[in-house]
C-alpha positions as CSV (number, residue, x, y, z in Angstrom):
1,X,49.1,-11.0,11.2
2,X,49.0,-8.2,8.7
3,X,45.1,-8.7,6.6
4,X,43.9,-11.1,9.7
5,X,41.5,-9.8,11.8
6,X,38.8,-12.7,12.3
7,X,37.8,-14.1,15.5
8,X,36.4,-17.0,16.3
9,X,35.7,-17.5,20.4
10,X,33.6,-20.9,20.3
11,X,35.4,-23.9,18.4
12,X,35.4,-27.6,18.8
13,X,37.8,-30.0,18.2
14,X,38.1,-34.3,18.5
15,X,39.1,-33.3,22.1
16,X,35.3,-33.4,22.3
17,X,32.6,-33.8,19.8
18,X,34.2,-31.6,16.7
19,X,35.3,-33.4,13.6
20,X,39.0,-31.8,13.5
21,X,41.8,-32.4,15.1
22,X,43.2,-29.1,17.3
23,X,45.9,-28.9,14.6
24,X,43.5,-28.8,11.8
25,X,41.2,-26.3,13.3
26,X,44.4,-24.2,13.8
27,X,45.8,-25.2,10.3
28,X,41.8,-23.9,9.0
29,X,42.0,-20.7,10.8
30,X,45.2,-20.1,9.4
31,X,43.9,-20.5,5.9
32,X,40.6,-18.6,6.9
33,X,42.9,-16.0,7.9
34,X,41.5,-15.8,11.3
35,X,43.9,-13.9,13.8
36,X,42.8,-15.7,17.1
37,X,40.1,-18.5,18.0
38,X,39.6,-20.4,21.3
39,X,39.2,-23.5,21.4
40,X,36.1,-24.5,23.5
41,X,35.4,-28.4,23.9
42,X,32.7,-29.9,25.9
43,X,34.0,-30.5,29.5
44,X,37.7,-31.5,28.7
45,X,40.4,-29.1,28.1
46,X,42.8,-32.0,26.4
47,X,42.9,-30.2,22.7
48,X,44.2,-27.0,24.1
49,X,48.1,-27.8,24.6
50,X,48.2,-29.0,20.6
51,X,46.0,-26.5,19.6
52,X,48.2,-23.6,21.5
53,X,51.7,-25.2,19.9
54,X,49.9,-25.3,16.4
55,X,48.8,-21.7,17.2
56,X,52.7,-20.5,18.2
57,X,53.6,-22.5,14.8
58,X,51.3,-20.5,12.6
59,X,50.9,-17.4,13.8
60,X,47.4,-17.8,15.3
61,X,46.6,-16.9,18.2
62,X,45.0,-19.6,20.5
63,X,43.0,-18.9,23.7
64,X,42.0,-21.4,26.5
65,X,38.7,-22.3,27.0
66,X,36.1,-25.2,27.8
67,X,32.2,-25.4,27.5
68,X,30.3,-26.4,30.5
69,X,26.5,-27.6,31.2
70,X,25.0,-26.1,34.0
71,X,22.0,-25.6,35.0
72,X,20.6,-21.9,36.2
73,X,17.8,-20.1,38.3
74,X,16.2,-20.6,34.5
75,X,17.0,-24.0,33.5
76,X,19.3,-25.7,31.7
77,X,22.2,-23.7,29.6
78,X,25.8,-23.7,28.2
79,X,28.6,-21.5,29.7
80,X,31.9,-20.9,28.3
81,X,34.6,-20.2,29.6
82,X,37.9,-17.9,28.4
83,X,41.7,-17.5,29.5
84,X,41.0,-20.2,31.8
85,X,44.2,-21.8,32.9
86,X,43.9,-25.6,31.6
87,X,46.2,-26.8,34.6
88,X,44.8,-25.5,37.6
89,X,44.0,-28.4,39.6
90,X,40.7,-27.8,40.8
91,X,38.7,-27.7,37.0
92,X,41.1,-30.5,36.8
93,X,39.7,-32.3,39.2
94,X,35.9,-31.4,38.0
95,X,36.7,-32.3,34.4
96,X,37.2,-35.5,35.5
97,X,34.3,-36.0,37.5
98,X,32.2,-35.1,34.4
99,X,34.6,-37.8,32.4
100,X,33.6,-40.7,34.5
101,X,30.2,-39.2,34.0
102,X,29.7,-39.1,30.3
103,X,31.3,-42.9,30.6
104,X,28.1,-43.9,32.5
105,X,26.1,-42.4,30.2
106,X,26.7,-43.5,26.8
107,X,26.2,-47.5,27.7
108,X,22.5,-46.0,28.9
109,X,21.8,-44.7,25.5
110,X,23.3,-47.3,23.6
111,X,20.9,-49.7,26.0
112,X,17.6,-48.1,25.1
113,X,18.5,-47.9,21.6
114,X,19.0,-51.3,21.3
115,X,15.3,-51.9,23.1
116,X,13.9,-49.5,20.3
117,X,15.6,-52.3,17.7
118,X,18.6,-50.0,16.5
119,X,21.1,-52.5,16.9
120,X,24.6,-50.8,17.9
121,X,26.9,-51.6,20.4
122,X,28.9,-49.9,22.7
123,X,32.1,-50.7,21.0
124,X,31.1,-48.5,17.6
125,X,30.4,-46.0,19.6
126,X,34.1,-45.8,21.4
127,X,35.1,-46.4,18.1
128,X,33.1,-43.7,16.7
129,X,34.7,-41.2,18.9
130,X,38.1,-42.6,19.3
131,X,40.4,-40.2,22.1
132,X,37.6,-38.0,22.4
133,X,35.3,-37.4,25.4
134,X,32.0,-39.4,24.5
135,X,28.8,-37.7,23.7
136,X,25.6,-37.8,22.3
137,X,27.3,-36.4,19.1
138,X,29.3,-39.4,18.7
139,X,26.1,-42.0,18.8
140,X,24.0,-39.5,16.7
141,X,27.4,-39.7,14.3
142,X,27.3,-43.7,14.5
143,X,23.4,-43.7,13.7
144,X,24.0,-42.0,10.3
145,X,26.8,-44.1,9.1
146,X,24.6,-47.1,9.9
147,X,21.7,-45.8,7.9
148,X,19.2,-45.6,10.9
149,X,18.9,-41.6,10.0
150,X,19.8,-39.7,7.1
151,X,21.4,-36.8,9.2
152,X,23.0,-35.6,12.4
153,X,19.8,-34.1,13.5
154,X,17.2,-36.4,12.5
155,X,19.2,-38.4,14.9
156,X,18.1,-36.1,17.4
157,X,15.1,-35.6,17.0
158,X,14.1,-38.8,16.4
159,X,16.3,-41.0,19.3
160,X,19.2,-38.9,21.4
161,X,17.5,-35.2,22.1
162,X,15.9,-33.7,25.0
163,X,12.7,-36.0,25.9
164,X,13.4,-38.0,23.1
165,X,12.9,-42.5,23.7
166,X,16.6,-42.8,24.0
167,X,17.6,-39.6,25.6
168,X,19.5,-40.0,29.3
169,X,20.1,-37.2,31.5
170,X,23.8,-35.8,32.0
171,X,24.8,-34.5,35.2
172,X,25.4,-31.0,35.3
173,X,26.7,-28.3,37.4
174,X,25.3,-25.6,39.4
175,X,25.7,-22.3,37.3
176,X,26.8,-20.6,40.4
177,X,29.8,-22.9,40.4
178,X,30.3,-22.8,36.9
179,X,30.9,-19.5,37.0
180,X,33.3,-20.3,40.3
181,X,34.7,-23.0,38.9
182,X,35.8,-20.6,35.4
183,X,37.1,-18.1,37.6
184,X,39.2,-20.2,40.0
185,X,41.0,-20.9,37.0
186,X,41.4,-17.8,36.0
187,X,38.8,-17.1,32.9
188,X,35.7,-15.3,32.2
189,X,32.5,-16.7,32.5
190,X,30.5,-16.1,29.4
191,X,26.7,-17.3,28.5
192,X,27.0,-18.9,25.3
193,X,24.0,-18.9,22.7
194,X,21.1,-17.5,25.1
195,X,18.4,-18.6,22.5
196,X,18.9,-22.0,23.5
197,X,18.3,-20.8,27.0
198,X,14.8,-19.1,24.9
199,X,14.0,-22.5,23.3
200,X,14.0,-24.7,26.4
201,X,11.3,-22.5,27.5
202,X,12.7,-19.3,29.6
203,X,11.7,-16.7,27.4
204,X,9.6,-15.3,29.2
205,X,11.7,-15.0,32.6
206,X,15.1,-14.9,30.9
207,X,16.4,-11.2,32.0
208,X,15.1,-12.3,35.6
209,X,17.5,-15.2,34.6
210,X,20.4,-13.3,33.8
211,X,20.0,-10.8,36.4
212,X,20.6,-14.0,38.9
213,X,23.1,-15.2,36.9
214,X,24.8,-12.1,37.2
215,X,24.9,-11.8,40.8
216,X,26.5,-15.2,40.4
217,X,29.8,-13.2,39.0
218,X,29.0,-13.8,35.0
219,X,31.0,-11.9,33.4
220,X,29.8,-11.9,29.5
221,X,26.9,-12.7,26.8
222,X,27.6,-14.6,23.3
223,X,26.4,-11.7,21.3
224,X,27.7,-13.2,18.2
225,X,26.6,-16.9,17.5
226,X,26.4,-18.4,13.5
227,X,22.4,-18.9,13.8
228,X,21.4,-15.9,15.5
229,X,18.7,-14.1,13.5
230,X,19.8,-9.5,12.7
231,X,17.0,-9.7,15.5
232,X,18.8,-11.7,17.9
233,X,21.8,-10.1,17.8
234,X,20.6,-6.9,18.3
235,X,18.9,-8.5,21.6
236,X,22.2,-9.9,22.7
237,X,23.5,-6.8,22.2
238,X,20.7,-4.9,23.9
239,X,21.0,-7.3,26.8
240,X,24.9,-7.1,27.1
241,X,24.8,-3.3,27.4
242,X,21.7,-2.9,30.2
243,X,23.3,-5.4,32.7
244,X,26.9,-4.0,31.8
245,X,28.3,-7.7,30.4
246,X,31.1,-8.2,28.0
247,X,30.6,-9.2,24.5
248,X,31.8,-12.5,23.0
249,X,31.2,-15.1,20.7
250,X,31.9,-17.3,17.5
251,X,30.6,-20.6,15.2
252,X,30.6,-22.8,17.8
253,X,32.7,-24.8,15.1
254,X,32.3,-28.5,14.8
255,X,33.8,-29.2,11.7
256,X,32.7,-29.4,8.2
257,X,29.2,-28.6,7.8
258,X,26.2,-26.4,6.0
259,X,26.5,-22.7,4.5
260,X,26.7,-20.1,6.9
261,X,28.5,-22.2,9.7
262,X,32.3,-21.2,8.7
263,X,35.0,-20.9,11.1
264,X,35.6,-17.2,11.9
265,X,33.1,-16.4,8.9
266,X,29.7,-16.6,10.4
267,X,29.2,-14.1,12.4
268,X,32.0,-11.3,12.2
269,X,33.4,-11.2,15.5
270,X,35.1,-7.5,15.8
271,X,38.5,-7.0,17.1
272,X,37.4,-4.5,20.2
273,X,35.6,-7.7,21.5
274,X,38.7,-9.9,22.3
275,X,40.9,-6.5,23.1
276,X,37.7,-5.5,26.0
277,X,37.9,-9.7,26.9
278,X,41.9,-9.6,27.9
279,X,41.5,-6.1,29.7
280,X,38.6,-7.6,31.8
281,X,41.0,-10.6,32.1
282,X,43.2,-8.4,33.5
283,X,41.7,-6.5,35.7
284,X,40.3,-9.7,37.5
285,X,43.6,-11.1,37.9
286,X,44.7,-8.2,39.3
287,X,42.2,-7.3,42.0
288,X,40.2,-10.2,42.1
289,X,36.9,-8.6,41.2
290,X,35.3,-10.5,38.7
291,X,31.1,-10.7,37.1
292,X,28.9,-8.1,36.1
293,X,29.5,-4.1,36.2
């Protein structure tokens, strides 16, 4: 471990939308000399067990996690969670409710797609993804290799994003039991990337938001996120010290991709940030008080 002291607390793998395999995000944090990343897929924990022996392998250290939609008092958002336990029964259970539900959804895509003349079927897509849980990613992945965009978020823009003519609703969780949900199995609740939360238009009621949010038990703020602006992060900073919430955060890793969206590079996560995450862990565990100071 001597020389590694990266962190990296928001990575994706082909357990859900990411373009590595948990080994090879492990086997690229080894060579990044990251010390520890967590491994954070979309609603499926199923890259954590290979990620974790890949991690006792190399000397990397290898936390739980999963990445939830909810939506909030505020609107729609994303919540990690950290040191969850991937076998407790009742995220278990949830995980596969939101399985079936992402299997409902792509057909619906792939269906109005299809009425706006791009002609793809249902089966590129499953091939597209392969074991991984199906998403929007996957289709937007498909679109390019067909030629029908030029990139990953043309495809967006253009066909799969919010409000756009082949967009489908997911279903989504409460964030109230999000945050349950993470703590039953024994994490921490963190709000990743709040400008996203900024962007789908709750800027201006957004520390009402997170007040609410933590009364809900949240326990952390992504203070550290690959696009956040100097100016950001000193807000997510600002905000994590006035409502007393723990610091976190990473790439949000998805595999190969511009400058400046490096595993464990962009941003600098500091050390005290996972050693203030375990002892918060902890504590919890210990007396069962979890959410905001």
């Amino acid at each position: 471990m001597i020389g590694r002291r990266q962190l990296d607390l928001h990575v994706h793998t082909t357990a859900s939308d990411g373009a590595l395999s948990p080994r090879q995000v492990v086997e690229l944090a080894r060579r990044s000399r990251l010390r520890a990343l967590a491994i954070t897929d979309h609603d499926t924990v199923a890259g954590v067990a290979e990620g974790q022996q890949a991690g006792r392998e190399l000397g990397v250290e290898v936390i739980p996690g999963v990445e939830i939609s909810v939506d909030s008092p505020g609107g729609s958002m994303h919540m990690v969670g950290l040191f969850i336990d991937p076998a407790n029964p009742t995220l278990a259970g949830w995980l596969e409710d939101m399985r079936r539900a992402r299997a409902e959804r792509y057909p619906l895509i792939v269906a109005r797609l299809r009425e706006l003349g791009v002609d793809i079927t249902e089966a590129e897509v499953e091939a597209e993804a392969g074991e991984s849980v199906i998403g929007r990613p996957h289709v937007a992945r498909l679109l390019v290799r067909r030629g029908v965009v030029r990139t990953h978020q043309e495809a967006f823009q253009l066909y799969l994003g919010t409000g756009a003519p082949a967009y489908v609703p997911r279903r989504r969780v409460g964030s109230r039991d999000a945050i349950e949900l993470i703590h039953r199995a024994g994490g921490l609740a963190i709000l990743a990337h709040y400008t996203s939360c900024l962007k789908n238009g709750n800027g201006a009621d957004f520390e009402k938001t997170l007040r609410e949010l933590c009364d809900q038990g949240l326990d952390g703020l992504e203070t550290y996120y690959h696009s956040f602006s100097p100016e950001e992060e000193r807000r997510a900073l600002s905000l994590a010290r006035s409502f007393g919430l723990l610091r976190s955060g990473g790439s949000d890793f998805h595999g190969p991709a511009p400058p400046g969206y490096r595993l464990g590079l962009r941003p600098r996560v500091p050390p005290r940030v996972l050693r203030a995450l375990k002892r918060s862990c902890r504590r919890a565990r210990g007396n069962g008080v979890r959410g905001c100071a």
